[in-house]
Predicted model as a PDB file, atoms N, CA, C, CB and O in Angstrom, pLDDT in the B-factor column:
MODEL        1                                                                  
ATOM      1  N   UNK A   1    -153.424 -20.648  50.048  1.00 95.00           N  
ATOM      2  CA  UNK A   1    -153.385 -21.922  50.724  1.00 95.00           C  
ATOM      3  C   UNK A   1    -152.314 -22.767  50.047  1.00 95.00           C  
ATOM      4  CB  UNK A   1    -154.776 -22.625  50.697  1.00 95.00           C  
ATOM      5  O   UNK A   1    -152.027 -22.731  48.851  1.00 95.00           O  
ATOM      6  N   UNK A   2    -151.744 -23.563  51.023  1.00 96.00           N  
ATOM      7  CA  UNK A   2    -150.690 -24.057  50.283  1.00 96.00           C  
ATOM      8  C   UNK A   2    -151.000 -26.160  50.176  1.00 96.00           C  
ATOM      9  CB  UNK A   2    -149.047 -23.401  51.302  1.00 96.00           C  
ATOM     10  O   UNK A   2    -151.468 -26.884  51.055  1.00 96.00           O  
ATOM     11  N   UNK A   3    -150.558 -26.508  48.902  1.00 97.00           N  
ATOM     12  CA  UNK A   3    -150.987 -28.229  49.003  1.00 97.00           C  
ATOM     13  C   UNK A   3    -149.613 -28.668  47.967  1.00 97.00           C  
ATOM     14  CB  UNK A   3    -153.039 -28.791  48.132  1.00 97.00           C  
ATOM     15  O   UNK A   3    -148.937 -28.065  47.134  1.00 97.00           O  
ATOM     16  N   UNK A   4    -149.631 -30.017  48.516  1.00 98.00           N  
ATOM     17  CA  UNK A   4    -148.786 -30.463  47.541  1.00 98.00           C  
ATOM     18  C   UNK A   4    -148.897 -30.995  46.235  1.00 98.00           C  
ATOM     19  CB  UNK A   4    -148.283 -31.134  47.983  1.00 98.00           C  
ATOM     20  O   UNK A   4    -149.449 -32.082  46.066  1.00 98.00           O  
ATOM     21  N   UNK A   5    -148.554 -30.515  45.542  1.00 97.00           N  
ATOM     22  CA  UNK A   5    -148.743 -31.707  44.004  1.00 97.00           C  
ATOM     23  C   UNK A   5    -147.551 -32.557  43.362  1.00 97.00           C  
ATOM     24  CB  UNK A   5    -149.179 -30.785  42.556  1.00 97.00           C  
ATOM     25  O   UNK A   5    -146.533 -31.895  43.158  1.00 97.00           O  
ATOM     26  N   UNK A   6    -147.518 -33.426  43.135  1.00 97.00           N  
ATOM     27  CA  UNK A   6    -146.167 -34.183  43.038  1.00 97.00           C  
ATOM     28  C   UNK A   6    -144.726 -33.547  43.505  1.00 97.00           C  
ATOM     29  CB  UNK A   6    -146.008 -34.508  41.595  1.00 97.00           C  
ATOM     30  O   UNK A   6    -143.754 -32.942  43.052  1.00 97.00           O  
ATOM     31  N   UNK A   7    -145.345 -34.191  44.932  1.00 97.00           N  
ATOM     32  CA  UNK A   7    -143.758 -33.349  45.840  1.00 97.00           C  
ATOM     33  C   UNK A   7    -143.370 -31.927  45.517  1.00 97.00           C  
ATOM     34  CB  UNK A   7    -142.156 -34.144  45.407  1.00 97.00           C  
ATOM     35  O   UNK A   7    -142.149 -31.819  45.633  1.00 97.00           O  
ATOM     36  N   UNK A   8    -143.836 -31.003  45.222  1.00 97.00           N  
ATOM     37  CA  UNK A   8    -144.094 -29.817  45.468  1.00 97.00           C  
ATOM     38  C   UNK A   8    -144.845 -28.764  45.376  1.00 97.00           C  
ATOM     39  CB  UNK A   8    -143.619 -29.591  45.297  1.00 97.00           C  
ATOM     40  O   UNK A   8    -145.689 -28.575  44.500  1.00 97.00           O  
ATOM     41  N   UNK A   9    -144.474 -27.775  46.593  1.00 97.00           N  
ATOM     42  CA  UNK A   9    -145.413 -27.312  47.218  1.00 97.00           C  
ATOM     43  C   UNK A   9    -145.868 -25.982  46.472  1.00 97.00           C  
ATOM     44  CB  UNK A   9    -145.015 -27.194  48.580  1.00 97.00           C  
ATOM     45  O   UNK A   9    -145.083 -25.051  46.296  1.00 97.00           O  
ATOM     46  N   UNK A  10    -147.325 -25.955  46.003  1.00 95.00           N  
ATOM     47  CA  UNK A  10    -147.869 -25.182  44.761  1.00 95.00           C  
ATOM     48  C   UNK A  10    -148.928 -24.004  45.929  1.00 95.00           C  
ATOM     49  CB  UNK A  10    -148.984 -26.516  43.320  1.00 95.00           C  
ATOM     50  O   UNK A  10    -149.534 -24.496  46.881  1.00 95.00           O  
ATOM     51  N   UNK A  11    -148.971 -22.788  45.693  1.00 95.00           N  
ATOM     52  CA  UNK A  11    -150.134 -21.828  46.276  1.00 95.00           C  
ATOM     53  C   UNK A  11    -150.951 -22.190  45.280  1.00 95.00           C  
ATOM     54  CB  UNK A  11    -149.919 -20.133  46.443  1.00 95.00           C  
ATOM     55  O   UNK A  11    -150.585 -22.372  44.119  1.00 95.00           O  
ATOM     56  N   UNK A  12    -152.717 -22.372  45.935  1.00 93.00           N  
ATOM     57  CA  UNK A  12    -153.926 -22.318  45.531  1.00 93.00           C  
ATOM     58  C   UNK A  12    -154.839 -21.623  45.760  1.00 93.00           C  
ATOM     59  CB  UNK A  12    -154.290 -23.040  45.638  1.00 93.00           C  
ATOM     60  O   UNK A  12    -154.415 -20.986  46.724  1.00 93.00           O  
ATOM     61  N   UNK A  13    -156.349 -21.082  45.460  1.00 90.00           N  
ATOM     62  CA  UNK A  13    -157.028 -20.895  46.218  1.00 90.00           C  
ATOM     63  C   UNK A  13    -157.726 -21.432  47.228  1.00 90.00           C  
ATOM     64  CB  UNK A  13    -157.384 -20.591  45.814  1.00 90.00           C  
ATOM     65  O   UNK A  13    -157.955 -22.638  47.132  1.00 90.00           O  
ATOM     66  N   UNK A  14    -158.023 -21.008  47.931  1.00 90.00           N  
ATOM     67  CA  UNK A  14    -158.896 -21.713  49.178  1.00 90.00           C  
ATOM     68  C   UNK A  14    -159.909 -22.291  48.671  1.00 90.00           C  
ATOM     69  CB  UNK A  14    -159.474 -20.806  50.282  1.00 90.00           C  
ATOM     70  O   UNK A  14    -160.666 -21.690  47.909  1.00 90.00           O  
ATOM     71  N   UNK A  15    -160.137 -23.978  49.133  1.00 87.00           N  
ATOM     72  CA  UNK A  15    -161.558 -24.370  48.682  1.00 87.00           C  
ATOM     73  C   UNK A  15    -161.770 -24.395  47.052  1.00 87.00           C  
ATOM     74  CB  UNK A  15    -162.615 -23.285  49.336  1.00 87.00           C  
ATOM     75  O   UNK A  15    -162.858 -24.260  46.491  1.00 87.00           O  
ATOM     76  N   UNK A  16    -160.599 -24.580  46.461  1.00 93.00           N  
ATOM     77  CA  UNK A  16    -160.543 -24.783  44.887  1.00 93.00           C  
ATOM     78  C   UNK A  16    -160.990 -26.034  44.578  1.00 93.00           C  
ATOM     79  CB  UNK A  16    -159.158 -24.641  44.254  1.00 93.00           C  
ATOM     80  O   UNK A  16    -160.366 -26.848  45.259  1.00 93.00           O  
ATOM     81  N   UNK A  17    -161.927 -26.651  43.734  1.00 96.00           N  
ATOM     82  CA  UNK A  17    -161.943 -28.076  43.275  1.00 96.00           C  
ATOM     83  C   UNK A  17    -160.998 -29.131  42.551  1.00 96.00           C  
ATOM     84  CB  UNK A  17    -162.781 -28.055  42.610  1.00 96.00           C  
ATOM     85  O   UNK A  17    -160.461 -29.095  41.445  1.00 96.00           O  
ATOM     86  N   UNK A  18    -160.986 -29.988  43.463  1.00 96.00           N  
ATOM     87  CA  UNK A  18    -159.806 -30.811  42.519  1.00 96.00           C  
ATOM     88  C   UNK A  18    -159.906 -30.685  40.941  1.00 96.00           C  
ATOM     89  CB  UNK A  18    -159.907 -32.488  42.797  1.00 96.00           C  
ATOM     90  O   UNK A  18    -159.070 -30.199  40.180  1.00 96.00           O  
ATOM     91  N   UNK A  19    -160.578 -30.991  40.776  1.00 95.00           N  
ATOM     92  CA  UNK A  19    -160.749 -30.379  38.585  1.00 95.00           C  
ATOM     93  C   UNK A  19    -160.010 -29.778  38.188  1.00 95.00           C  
ATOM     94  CB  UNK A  19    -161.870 -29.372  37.878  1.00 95.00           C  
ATOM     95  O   UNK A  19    -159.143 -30.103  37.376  1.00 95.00           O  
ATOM     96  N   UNK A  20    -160.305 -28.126  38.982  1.00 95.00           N  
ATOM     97  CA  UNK A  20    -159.552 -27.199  38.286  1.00 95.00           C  
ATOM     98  C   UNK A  20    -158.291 -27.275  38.441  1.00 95.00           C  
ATOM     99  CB  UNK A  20    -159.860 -26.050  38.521  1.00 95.00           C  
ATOM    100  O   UNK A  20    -157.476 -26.762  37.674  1.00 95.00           O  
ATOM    101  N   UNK A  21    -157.920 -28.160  39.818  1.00 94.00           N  
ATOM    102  CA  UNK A  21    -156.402 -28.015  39.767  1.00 94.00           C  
ATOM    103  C   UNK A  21    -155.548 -29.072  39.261  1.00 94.00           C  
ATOM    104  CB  UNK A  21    -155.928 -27.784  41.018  1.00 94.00           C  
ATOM    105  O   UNK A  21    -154.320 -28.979  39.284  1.00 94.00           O  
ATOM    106  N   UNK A  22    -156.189 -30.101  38.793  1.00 95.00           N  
ATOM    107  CA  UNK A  22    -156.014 -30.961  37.304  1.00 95.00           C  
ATOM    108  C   UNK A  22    -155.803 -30.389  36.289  1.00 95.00           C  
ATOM    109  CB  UNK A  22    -157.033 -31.678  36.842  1.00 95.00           C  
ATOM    110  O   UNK A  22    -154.843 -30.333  35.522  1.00 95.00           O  
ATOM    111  N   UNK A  23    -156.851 -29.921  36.327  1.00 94.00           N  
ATOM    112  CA  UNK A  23    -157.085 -28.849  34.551  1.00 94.00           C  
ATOM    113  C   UNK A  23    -155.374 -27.841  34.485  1.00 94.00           C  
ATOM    114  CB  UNK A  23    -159.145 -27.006  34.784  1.00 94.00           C  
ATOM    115  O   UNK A  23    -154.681 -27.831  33.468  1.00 94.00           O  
ATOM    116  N   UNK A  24    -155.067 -27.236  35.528  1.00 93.00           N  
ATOM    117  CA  UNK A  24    -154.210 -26.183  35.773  1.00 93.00           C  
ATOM    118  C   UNK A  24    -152.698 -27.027  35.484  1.00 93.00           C  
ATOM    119  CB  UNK A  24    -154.484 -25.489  37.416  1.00 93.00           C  
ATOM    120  O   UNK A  24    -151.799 -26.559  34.786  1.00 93.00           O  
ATOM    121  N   UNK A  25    -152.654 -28.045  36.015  1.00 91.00           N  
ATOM    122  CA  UNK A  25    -151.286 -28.621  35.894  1.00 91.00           C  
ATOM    123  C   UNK A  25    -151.495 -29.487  34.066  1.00 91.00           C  
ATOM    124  CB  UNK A  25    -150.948 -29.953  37.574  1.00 91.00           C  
ATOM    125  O   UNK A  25    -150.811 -29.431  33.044  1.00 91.00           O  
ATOM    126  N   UNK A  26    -152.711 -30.173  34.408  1.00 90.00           N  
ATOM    127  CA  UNK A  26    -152.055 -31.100  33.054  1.00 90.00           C  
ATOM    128  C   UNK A  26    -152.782 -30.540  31.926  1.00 90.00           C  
ATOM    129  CB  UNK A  26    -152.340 -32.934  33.074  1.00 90.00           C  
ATOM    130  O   UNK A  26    -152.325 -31.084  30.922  1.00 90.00           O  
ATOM    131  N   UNK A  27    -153.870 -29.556  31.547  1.00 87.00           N  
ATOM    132  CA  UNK A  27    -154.254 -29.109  30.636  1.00 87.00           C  
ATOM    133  C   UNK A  27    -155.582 -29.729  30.957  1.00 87.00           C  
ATOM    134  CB  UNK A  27    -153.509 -29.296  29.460  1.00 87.00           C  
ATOM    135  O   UNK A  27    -155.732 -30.396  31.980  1.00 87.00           O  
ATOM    136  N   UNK A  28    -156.775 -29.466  29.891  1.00 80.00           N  
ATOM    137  CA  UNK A  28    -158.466 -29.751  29.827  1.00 80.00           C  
ATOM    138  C   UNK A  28    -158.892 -31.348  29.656  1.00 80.00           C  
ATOM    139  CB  UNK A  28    -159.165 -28.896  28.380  1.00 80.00           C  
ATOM    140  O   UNK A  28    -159.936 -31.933  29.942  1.00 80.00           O  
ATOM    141  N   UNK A  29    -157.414 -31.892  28.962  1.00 81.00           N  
ATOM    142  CA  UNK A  29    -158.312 -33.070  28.586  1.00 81.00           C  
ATOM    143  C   UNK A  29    -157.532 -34.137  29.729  1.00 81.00           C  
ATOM    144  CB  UNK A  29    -158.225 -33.589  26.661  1.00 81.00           C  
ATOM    145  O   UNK A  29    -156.303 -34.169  29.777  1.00 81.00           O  
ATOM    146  N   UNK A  30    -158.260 -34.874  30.504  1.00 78.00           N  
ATOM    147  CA  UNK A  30    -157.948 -35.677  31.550  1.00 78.00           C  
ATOM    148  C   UNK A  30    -158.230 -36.640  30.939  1.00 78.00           C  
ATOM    149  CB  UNK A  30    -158.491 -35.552  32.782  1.00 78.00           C  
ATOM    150  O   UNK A  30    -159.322 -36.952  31.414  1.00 78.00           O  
ATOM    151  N   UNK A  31    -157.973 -37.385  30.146  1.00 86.00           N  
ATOM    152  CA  UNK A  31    -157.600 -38.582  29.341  1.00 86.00           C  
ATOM    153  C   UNK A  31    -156.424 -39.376  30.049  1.00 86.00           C  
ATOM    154  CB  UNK A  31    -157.156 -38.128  27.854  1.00 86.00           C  
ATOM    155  O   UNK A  31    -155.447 -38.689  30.346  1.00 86.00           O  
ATOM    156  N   UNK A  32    -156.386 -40.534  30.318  1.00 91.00           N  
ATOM    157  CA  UNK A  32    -155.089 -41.365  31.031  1.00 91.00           C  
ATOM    158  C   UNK A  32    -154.688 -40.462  32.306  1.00 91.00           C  
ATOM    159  CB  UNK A  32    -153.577 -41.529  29.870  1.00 91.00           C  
ATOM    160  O   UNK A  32    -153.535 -40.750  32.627  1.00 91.00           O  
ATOM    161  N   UNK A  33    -155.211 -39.515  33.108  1.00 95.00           N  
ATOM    162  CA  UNK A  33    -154.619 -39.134  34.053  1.00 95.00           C  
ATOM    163  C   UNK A  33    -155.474 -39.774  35.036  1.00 95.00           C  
ATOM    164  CB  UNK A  33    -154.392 -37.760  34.091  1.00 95.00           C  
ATOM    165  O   UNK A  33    -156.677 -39.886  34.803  1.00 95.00           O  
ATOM    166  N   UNK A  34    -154.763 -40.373  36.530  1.00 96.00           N  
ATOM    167  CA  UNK A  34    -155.359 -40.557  37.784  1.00 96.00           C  
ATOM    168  C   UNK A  34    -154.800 -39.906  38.552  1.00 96.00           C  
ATOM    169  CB  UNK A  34    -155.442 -41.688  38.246  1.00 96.00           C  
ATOM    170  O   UNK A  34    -153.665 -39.467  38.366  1.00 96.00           O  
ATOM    171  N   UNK A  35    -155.689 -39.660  39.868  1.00 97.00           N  
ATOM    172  CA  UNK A  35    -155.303 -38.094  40.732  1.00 97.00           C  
ATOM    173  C   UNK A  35    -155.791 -38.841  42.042  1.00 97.00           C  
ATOM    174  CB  UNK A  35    -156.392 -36.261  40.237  1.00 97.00           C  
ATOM    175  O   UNK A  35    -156.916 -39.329  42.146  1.00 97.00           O  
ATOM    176  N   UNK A  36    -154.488 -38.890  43.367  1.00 98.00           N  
ATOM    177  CA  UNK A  36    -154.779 -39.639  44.450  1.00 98.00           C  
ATOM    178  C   UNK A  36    -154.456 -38.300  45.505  1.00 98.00           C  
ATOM    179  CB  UNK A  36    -153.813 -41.171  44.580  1.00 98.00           C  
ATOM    180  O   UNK A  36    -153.383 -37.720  45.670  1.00 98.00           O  
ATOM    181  N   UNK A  37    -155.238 -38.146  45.884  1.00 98.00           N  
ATOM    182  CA  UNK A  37    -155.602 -36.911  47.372  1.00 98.00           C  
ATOM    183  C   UNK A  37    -155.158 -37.404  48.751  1.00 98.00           C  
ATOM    184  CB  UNK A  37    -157.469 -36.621  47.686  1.00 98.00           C  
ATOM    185  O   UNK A  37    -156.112 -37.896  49.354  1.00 98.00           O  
ATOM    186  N   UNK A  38    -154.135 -37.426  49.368  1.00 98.00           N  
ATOM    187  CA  UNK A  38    -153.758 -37.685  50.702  1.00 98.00           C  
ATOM    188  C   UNK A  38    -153.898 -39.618  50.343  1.00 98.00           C  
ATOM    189  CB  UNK A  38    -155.024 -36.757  52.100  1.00 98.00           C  
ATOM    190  O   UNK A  38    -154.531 -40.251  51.187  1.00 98.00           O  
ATOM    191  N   UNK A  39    -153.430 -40.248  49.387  1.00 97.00           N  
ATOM    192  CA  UNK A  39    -152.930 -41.622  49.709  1.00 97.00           C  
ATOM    193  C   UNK A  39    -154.333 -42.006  48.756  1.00 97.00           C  
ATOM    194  CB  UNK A  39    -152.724 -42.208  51.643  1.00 97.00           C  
ATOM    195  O   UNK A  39    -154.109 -43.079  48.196  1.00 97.00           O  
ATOM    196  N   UNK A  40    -155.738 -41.460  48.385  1.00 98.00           N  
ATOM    197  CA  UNK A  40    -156.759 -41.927  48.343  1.00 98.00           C  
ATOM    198  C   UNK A  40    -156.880 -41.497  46.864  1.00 98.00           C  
ATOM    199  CB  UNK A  40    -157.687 -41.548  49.409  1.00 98.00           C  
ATOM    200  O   UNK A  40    -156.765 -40.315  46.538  1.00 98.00           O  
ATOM    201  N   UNK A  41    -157.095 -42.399  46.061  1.00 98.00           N  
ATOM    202  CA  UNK A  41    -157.457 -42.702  44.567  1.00 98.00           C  
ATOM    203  C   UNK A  41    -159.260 -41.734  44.401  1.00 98.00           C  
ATOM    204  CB  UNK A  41    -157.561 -44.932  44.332  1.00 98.00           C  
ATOM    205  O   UNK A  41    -160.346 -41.932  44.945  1.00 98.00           O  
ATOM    206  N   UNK A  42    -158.863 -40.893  43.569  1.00 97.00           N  
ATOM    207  CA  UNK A  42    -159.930 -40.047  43.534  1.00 97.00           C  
ATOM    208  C   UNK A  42    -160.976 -40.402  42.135  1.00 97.00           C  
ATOM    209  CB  UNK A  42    -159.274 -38.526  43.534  1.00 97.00           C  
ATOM    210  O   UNK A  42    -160.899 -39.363  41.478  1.00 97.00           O  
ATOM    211  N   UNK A  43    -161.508 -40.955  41.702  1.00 96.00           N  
ATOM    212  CA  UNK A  43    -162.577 -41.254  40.076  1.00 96.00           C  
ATOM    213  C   UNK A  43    -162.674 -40.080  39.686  1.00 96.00           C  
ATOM    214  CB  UNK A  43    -164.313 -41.907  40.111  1.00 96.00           C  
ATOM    215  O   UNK A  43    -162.980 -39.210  40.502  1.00 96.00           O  
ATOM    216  N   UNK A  44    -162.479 -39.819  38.581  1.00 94.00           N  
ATOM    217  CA  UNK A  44    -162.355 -38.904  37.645  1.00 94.00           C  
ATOM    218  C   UNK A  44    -164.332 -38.341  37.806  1.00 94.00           C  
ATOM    219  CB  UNK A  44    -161.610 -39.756  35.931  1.00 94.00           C  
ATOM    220  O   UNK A  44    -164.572 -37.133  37.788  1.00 94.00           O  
ATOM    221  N   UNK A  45    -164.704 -38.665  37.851  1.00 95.00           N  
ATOM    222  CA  UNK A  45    -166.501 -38.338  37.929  1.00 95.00           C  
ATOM    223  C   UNK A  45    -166.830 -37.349  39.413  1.00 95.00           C  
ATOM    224  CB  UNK A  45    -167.581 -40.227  38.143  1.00 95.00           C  
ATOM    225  O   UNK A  45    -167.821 -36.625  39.501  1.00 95.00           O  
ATOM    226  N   UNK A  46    -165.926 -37.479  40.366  1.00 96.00           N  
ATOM    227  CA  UNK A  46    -165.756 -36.770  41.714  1.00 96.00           C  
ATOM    228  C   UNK A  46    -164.960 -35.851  41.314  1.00 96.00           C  
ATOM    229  CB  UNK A  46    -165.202 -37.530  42.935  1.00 96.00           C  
ATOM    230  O   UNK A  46    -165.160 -35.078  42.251  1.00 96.00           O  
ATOM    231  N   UNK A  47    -163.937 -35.117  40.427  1.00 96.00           N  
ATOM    232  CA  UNK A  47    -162.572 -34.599  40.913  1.00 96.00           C  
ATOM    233  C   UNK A  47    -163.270 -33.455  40.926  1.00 96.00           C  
ATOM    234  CB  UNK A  47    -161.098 -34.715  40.061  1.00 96.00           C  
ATOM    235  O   UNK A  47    -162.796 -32.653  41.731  1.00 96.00           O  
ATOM    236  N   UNK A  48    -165.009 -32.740  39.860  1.00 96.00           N  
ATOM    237  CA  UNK A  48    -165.895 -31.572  40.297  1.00 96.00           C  
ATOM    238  C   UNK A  48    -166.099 -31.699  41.706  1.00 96.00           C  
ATOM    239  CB  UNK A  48    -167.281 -31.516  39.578  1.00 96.00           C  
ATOM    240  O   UNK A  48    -165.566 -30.699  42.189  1.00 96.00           O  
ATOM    241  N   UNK A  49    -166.642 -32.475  42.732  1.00 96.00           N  
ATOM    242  CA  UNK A  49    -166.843 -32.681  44.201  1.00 96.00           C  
ATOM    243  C   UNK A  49    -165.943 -32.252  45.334  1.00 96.00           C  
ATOM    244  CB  UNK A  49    -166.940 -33.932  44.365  1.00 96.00           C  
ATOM    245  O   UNK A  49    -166.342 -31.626  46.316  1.00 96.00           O  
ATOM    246  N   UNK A  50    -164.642 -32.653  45.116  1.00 95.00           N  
ATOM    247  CA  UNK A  50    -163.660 -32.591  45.903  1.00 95.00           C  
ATOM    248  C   UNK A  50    -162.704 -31.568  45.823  1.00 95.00           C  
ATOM    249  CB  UNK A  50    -163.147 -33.593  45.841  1.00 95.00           C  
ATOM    250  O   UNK A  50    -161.848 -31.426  44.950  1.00 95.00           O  
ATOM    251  N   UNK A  51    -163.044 -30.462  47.372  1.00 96.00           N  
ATOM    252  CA  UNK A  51    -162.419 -29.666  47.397  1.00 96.00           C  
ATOM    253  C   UNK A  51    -160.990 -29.869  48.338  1.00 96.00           C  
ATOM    254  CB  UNK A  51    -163.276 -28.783  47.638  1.00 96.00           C  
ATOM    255  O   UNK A  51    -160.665 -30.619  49.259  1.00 96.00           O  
ATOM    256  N   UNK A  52    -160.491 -29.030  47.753  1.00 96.00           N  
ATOM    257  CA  UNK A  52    -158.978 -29.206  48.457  1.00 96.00           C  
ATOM    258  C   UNK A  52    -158.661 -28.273  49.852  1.00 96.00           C  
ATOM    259  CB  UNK A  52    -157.764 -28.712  47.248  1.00 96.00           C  
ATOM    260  O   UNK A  52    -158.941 -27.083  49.708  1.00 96.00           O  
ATOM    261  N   UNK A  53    -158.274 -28.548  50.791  1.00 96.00           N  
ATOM    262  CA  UNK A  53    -157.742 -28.208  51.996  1.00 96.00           C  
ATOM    263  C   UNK A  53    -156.459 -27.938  52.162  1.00 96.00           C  
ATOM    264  CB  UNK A  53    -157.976 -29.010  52.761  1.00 96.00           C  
ATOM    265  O   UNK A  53    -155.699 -28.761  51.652  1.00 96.00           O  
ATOM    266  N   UNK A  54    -155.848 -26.808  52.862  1.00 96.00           N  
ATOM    267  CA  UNK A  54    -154.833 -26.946  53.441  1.00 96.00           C  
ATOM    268  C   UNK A  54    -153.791 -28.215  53.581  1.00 96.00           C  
ATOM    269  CB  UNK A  54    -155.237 -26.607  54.361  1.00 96.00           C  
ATOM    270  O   UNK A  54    -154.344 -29.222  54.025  1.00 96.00           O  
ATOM    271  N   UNK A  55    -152.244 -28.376  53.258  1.00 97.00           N  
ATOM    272  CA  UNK A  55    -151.323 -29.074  53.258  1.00 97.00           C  
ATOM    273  C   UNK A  55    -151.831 -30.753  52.363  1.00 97.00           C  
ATOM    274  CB  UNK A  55    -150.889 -29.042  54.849  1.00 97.00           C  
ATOM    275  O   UNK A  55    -151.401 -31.897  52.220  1.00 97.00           O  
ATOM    276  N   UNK A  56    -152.800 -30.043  52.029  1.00 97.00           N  
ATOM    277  CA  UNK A  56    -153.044 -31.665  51.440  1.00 97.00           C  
ATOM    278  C   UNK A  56    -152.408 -31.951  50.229  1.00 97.00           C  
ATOM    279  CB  UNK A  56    -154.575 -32.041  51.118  1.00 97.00           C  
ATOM    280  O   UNK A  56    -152.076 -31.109  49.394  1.00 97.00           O  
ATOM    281  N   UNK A  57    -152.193 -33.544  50.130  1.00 98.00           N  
ATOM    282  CA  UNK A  57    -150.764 -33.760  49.441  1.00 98.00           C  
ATOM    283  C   UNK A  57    -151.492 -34.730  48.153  1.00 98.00           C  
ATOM    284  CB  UNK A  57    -149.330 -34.723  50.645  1.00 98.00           C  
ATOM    285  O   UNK A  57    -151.657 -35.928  48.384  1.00 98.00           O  
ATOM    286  N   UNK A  58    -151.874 -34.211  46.930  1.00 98.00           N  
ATOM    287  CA  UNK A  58    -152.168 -34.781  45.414  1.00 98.00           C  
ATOM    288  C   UNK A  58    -151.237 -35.314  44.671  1.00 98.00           C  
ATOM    289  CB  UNK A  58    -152.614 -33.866  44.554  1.00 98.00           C  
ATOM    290  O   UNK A  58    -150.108 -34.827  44.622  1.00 98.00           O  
ATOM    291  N   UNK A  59    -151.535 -36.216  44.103  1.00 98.00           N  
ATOM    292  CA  UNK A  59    -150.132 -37.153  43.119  1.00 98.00           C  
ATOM    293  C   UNK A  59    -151.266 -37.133  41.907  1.00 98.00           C  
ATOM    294  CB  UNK A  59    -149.396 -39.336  43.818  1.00 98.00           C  
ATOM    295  O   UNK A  59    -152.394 -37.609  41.780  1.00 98.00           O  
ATOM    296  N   UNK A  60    -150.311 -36.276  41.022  1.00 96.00           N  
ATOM    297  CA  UNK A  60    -151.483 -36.646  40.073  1.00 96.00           C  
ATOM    298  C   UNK A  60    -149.829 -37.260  38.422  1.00 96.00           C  
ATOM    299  CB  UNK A  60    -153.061 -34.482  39.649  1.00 96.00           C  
ATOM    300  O   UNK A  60    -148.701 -36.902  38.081  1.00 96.00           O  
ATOM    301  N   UNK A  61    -151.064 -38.480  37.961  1.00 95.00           N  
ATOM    302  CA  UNK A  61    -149.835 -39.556  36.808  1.00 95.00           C  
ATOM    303  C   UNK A  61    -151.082 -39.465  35.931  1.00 95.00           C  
ATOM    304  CB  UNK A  61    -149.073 -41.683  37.343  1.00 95.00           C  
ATOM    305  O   UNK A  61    -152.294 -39.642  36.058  1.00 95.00           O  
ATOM    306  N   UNK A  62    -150.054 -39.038  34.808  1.00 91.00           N  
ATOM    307  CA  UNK A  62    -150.394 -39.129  33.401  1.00 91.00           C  
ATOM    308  C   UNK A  62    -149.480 -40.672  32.769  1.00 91.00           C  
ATOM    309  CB  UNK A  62    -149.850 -37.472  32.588  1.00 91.00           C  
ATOM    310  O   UNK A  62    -148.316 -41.003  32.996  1.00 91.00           O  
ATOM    311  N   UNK A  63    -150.842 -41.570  31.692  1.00 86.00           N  
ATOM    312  CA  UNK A  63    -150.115 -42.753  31.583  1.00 86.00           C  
ATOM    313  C   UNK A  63    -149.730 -42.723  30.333  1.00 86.00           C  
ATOM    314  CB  UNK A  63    -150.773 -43.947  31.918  1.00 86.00           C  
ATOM    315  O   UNK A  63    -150.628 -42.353  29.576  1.00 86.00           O  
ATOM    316  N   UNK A  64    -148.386 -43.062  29.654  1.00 79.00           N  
ATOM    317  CA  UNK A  64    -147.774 -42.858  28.608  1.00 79.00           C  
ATOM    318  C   UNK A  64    -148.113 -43.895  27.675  1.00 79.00           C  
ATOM    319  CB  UNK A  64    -146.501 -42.721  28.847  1.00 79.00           C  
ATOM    320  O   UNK A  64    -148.629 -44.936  28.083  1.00 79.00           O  
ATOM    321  N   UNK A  65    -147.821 -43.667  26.210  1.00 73.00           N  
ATOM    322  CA  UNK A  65    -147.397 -45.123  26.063  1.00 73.00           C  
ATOM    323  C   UNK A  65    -145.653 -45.472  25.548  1.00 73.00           C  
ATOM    324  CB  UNK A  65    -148.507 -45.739  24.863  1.00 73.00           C  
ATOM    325  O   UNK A  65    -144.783 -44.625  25.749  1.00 73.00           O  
ATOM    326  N   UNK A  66    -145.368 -46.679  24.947  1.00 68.00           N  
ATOM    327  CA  UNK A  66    -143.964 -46.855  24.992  1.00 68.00           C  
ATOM    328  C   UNK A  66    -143.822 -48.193  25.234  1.00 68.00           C  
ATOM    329  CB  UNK A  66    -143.253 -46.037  25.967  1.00 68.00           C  
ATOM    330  O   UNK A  66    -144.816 -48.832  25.579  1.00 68.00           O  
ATOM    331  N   UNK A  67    -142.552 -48.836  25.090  1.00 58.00           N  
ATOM    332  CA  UNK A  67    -142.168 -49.580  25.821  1.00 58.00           C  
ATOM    333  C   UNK A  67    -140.806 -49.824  25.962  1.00 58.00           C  
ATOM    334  CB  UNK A  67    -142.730 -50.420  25.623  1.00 58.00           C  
ATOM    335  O   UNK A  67    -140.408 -50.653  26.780  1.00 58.00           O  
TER     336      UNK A  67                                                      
ENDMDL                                                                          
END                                                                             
């Protein structure tokens, strides 16, 4: 199945949970990361809940620090 993750287009499994495909890009610890599913801000307490579909388009931001 194919979805987007920050503007490009990644193969998944079918019906994978958003989690794991957090876990897969930024590593285990989701510390400072937020993850928005088709435009929609997802809470870190759901990302086990929410499975992913076909062409659907994830932005997932890790927050730095700096200035």
């Amino acid at each position: 199945m194919t979805i987007t993750i920050n503007n490009k287009q990644v193969e998944v499994v079918a019906q994978e949970v958003l989690q794991q495909i957090v876990f897969d890009q930024m590593g285990e610890n989701p510390k400072g990361i937020a993850v928005a599913v088709n435009g929609q801000v997802i809470p870190k307490d759901s990302w086990i809940e929410i499975k992913v579909s076909e062409n659907d388009d994830i932005l997932i931001i890790k927050a730095t620090q700096g200035g």
